[in-house]
N, C-alpha and C positions, 0 to 999 in steps of 0.2 A: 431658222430665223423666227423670233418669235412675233406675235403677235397682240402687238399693245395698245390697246384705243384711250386714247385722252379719256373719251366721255363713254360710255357703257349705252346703250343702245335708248334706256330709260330714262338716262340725265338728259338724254338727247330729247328726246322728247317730250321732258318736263320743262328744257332750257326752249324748247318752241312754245309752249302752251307759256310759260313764263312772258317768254316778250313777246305775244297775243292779247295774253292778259293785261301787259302793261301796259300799252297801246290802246286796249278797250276801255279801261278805266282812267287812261288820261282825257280820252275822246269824252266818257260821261263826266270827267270833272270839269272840262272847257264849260258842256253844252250847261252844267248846273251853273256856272259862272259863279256868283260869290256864293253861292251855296259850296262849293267844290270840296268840300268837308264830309260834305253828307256820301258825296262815291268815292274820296279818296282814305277816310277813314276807316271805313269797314275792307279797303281792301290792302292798308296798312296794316292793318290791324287782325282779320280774319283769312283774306285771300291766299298772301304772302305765305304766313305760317303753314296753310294746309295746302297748298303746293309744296313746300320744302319734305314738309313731313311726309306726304305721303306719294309724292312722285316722285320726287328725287330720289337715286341711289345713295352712288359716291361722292357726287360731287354736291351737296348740300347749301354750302356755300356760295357757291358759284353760280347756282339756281338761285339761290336770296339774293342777290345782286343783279341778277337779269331779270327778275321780277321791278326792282327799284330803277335798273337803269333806263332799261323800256319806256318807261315811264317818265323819265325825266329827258329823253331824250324825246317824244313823242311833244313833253311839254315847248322844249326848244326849237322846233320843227314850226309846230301849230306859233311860238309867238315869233320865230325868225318870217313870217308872212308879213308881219306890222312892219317891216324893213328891218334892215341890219342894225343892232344894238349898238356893237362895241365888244371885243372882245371881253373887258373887263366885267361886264354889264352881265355878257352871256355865261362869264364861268363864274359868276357870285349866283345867278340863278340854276345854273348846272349844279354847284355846291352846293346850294341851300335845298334844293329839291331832293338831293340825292340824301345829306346828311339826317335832313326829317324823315325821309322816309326808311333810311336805316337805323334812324335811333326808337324811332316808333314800331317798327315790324322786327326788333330783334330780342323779343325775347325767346321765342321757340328756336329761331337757329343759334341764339346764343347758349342757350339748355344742351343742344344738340352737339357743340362745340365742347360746351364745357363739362360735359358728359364722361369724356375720356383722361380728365385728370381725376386723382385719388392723395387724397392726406394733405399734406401742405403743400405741394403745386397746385390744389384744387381752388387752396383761397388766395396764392399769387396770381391766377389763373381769373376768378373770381374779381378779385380786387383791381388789377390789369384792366378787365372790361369795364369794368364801370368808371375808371375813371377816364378810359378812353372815349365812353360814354357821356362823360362829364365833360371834357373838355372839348365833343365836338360839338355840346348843345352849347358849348362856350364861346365856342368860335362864330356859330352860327348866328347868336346872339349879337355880337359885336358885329356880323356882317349887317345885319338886317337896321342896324341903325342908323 
């Protein structure tokens, strides 16, 4: 029988440092209050990437999303305190939390993705992303109005 682990010993432990991280930098973007740019930025933006890169194994992905979810779950947590929203209320800010911070922290895991195509699946592959890209800052857009 052999022996097959989902996550590699690595993932595993980059996917705890991930939702540590998420949770730490939602907690500094509450306390920054409308600053919340100023800690969730840099960890959009810089955190994200070099957790994926350099602790993640195999599972690359699945670490860039437990970094984002963490986070937007932490956000949910801290505003379900105000009382119960609404369902509605709760998955358009689940959404939009989520969507931003996957359209903003993906350029290294998207590199990392798209790394393994060659010739012209490279730029269906390519073109694929960005306009999935495109249409979630599309969606998001239209939520937020």
């Amino acid at each position: 029988m052999e022996n097959r682990q989902i996550l590699s010993r690595r993932d595993g432990v980059a996917m705890f440092i991930a939702a540590g991280l998420g949770v730490g930098f939602g907690y500094l973007s509450i306390l920054a209050g409308y600053g919340w740019l100023i800690a969730a930025g840099p960890y959009l933006v810089l955190v994200i990437p070099l957790v994926v890169t350099f602790l993640a194994d195999q599972r690359k992905l699945l670490v860039w999303q437990a970094c984002i979810l963490s986070l937007v779950l932490y956000v949910l947590a801290y505003d379900s305190r105000l009382g119960w929203m609404g369902w509605s209320v709760t998955l358009k800010v689940a959404f939009v939390f989520w969507a931003i911070g996957t359209i903003f922290s993906s350029p290294v895991p998207a590199s990392i993705f798209l790394r393994r195509f060659r010739g012209r699946s490279k730029y269906v592959a390519v073109t694929a992303a960005i306009l999935f890209l495109a249409a979630l800052w599309t969606v998001v857009w239209r939520a937020t109005r």
